[in-house]
C-alpha positions as CSV (number, residue, x, y, z in Angstrom):
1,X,124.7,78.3,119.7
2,X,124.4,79.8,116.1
3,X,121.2,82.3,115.2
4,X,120.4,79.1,113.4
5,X,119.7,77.1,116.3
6,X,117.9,79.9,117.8
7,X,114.1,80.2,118.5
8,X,111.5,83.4,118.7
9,X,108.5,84.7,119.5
10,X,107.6,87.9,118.0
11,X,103.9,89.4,118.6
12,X,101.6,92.1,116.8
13,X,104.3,90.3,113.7
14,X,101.2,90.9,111.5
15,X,102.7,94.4,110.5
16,X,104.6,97.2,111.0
17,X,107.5,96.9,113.1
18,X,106.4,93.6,113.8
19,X,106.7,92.3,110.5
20,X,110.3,93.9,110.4
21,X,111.5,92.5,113.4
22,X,110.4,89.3,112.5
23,X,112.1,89.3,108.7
24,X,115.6,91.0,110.4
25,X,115.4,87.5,112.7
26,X,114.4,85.3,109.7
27,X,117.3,87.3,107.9
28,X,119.5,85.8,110.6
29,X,118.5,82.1,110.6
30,X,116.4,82.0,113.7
31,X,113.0,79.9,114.2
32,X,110.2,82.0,114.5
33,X,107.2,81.8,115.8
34,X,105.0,84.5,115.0
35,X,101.9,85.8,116.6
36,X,98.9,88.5,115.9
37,X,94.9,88.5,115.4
38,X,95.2,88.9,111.6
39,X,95.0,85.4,110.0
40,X,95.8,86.3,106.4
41,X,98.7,89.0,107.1
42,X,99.9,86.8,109.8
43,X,100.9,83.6,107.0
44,X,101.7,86.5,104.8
45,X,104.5,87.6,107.3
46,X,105.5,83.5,107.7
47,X,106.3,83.5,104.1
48,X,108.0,86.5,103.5
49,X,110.1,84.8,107.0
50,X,110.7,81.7,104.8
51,X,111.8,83.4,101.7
52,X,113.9,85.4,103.6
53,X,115.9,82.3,105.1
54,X,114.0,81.6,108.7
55,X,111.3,78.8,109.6
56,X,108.6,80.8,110.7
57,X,105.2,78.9,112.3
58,X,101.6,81.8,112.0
59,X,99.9,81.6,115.5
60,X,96.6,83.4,115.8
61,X,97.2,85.4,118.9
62,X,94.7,88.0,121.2
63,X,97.7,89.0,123.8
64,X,94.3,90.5,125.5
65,X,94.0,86.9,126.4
66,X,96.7,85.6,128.8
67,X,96.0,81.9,127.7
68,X,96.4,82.6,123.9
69,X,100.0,84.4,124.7
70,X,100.7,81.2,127.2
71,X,100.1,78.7,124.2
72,X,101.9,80.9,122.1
73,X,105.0,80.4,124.0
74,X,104.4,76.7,124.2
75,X,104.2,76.2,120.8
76,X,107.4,77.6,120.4
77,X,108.7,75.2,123.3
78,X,106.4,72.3,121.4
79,X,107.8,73.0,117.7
80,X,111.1,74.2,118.0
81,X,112.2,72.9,121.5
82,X,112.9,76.2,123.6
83,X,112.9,79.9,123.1
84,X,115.5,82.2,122.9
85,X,114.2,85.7,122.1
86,X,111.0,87.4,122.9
87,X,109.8,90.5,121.2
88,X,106.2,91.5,122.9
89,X,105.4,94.3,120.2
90,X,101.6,93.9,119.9
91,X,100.0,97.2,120.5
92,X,97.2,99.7,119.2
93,X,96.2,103.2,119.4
94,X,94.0,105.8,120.8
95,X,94.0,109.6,119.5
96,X,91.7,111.7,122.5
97,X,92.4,113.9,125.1
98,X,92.4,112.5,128.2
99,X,89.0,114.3,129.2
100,X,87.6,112.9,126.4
101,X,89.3,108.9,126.8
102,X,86.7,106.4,127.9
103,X,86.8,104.1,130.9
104,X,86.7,101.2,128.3
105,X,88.7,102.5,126.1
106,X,91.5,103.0,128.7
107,X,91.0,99.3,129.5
108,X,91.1,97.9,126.4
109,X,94.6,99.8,125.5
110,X,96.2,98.4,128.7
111,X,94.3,95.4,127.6
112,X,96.3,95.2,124.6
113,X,99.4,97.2,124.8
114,X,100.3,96.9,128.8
115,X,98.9,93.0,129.7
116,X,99.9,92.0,126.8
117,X,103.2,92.9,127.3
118,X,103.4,91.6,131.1
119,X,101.9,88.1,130.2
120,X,104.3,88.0,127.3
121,X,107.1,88.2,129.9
122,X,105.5,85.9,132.6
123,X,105.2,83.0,129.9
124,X,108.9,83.7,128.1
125,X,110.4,84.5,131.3
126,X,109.3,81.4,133.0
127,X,110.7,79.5,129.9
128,X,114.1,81.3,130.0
129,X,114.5,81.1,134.0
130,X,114.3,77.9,133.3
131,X,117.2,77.4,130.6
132,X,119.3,80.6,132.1
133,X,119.4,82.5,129.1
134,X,117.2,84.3,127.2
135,X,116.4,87.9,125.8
136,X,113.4,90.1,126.0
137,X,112.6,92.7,124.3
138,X,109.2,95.2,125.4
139,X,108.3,97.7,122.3
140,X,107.7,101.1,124.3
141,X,107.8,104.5,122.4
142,X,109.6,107.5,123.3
143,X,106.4,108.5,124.4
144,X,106.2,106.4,126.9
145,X,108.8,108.3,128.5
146,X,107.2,111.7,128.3
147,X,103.6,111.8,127.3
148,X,102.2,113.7,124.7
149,X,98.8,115.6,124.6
150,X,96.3,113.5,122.2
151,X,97.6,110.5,123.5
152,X,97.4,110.3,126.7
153,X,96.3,106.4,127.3
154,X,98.3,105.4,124.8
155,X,101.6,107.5,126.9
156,X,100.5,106.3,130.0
157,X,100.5,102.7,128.5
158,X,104.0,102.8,127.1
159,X,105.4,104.5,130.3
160,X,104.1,101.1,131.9
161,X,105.9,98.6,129.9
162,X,109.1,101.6,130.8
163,X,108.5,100.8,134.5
164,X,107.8,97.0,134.1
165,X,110.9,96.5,131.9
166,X,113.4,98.3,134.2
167,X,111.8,96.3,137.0
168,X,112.1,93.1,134.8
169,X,115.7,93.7,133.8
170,X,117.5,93.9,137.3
171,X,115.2,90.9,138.2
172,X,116.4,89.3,135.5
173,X,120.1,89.6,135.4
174,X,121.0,86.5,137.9
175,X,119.1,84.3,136.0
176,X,121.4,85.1,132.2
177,X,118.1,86.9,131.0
178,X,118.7,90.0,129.4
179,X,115.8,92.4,128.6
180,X,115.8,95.9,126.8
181,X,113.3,98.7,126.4
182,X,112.6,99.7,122.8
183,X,111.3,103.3,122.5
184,X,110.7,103.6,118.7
185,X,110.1,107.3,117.3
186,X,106.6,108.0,115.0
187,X,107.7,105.1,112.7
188,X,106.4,104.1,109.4
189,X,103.6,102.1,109.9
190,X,99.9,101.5,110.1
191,X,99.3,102.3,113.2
192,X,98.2,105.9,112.0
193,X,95.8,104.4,109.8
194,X,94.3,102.1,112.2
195,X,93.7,104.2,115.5
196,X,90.6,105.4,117.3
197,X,90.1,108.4,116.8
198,X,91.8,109.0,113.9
199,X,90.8,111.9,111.3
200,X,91.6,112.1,107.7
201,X,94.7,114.2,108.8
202,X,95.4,112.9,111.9
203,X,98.7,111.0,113.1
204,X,100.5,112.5,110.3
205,X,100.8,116.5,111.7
206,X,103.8,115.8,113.9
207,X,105.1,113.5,110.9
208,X,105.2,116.8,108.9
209,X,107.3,118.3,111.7
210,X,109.6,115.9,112.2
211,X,109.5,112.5,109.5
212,X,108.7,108.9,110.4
213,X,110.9,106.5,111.0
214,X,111.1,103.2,108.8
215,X,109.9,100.4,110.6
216,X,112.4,98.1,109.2
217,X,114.9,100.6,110.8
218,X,113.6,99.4,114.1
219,X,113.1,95.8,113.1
220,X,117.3,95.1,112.7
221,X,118.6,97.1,115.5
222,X,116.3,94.8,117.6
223,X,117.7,91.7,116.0
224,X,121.2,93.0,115.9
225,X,120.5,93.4,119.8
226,X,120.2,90.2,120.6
227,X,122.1,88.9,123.5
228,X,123.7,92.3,124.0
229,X,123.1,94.1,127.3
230,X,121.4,97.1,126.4
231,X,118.9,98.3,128.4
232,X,117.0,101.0,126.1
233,X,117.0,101.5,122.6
234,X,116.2,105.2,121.3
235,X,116.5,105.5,117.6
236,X,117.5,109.1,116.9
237,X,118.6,112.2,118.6
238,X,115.5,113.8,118.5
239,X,114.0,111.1,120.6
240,X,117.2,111.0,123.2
241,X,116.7,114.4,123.1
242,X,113.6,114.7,124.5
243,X,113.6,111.9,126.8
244,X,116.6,114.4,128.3
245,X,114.9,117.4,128.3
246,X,111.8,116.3,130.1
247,X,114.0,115.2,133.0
248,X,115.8,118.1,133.3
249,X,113.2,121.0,131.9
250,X,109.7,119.8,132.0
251,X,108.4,123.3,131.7
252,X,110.6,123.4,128.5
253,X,109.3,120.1,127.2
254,X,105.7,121.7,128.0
255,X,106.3,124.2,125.6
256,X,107.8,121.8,123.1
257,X,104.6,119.8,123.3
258,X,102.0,122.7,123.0
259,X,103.3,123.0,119.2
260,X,102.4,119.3,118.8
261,X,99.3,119.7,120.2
262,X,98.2,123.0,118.4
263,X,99.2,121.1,115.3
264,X,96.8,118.3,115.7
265,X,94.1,120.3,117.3
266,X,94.1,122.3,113.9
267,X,93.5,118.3,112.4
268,X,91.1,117.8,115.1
269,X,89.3,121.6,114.2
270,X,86.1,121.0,111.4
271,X,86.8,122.4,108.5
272,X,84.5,125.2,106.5
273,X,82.2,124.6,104.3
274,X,80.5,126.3,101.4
C-alpha cells in the first residue's frame, strides 16, 4: 500500500504541531482527516493539506467528548474506507504550582490532554485490531517524563499518556499495531500564548535558556515514522539528556530544575512601579 492509499486522523490539527504533522502527511499523499474545536483554523489547515498534495476532510472535534473522537474515527472509516495512522496530539496548558492548581482545573487538563488521548486509542485501535495494521502515535513532552515545577498538571498529564503508550505498545504488537511516544521539547507554537495562567513573560523564560523547537520539526519526523517500530521519539540531546539524568540523578535533575523555576518565578514576581 502506497502513502497514497493511506488514511489519517490527526487531532488538536488546528495548530501548532498539529498543523505540521498534518501538512508532513498531506506532503506524503495520505487522506486526512483532521480534527480540533477551532472551525475556521481547522478548514484553514484542510487547505493548506490540499495545496500541499493530500485530501484532507475538517471535523469539529471536543476530544473531552468521547463520542465526538468516536465519530471522528468513523468518518475516517465512512469517507476514506479505513485508517491507517493516528496522531492523538490535542492538548492545552496550565502554568501554577501545584498548591495553587484547582480541582477543576486538573480535571479539565486530563479532560483534554489525558482522555483525549486514551479515547483516541480505544476508537483507532479498535479500527486497526480489526485490519491488523495500524500506527499510533500519543504527543507527550519530555516533560512528561520528568516534571517540571510550574507545570505540574500539565507533567503529570503527559507522564500518563508515557505510561498508557508503553502499556499500549506491548499490547499492541500481536495485533501488527505499532505505536510510539512522542516527547516534543518547548516547541514553536501557541501553546505559550494560549495557557492558563500565562503572564506577559511567561512560557518564554526557559525558551531564553534553551530555544524552541520548530513545530514543523516535530511534524515530519512523525510522518517519516510511520510504520517504523520506534517506540519514543526525543528530538534533541537536551531532552534525551534529561530524560537520562532524572533516572539516574534525580537530586541532580532537582537542581537543574530549580534554575527553571527561579527563572519563571522572576516572570511570575510583580513588577515595580513608579
Amino acid at each position: 500500500m502506497t502513502s497514497e492509499d493511506k488514511v489519517a486522523i490527526v487531532t488538536g490539527a488546528s495548530s501548532g504541531i498539529g498543523r505540521e504533522t498534518a501538512i508532513a502527511l498531506a506532503r506524503r499523499g495520505y487522506r486526512l482527516v483532521l480534527g480540533a474545536r477551532r472551525r475556521e483554523k481547522l478548514e484553514a489547515v484542510a487547505r493548506a493539506c490540499r495545496d500541499a498534495g493530500g485530501q484532507a476532510e475538517a471535523v469539529v472535534t471536543d476530544v473531552a467528548r468521547q463520542e465526538q473522537v468516536e465519530s471522528l474515527v468513523s468518518a475516517a472509516v465512512d469517507t476514506f474506507g479505513g485508517l491507517d495512522v493516528m496522531v492523538n496530539n490535542a492538548g492545552i496548558g496550565l502554568r501554577a504550582r501545584v498548591h495553587e492548581t484547582t480541582d477543576e482545573q486538573m480535571r479539565s487538563l486530563f479532560d483534554v490532554n489525558y482522555y483525549g488521548v486514551f479515547y483516541g486509542c480505544l476508537a483507532a485501535g479498535r479500527v486497526m485490531r480489526r485490519r491488523r495494521g495500524g500506527h499510533i502515535f500519543n504527543v507527550s513532552s519530555v516533560i512528561g517524563k520528568r516534571g517540571a515545577p510550574f507545570h505540574g498538571a500539565y507533567c503529570a498529564t503527559k507522564a500518563a499518556i508515557c505510561g498508557l503508550t508503553d502499556a499500549l505498545r506491548v499490547e499492541m504488537k500481536p495485533c501488527g499495531v505499532r505505536v510510539t511516544c512522542v516527547c516534543p521539547v518547548l516547541t514553536e507554537t501557541e501553546f505559550f500564548d494560549v495557557q492558563a495562567g500565562r503572564t506577559p513573560r511567561s512560557g518564554r523564560s526557559f525558551a531564553r535558556l534553551r530555544g524552541l523547537m520548530p513545530a514543523a520539526v516535530v511534524g515530519r519526523k512523525i510522518a517519516a515514522t510511520v510504520g517504523k517500530p520506534t517506540p519514543e521519539l526525543i528530538f534533541t540531546v537536551g531532552g534525551k539528556f534529561l530524560t537520562v539524568l532524572a533516572a539516574l540523578s534525580p537530586r541532580l535533575t532537582d537542581a537543574l530544575m530549580t534554575v527553571y523555576h527561579d527563572e519563571l518565578a522572576k516572570d511570575a514576581a510583580p513588577r515595580p512601579t513608579g
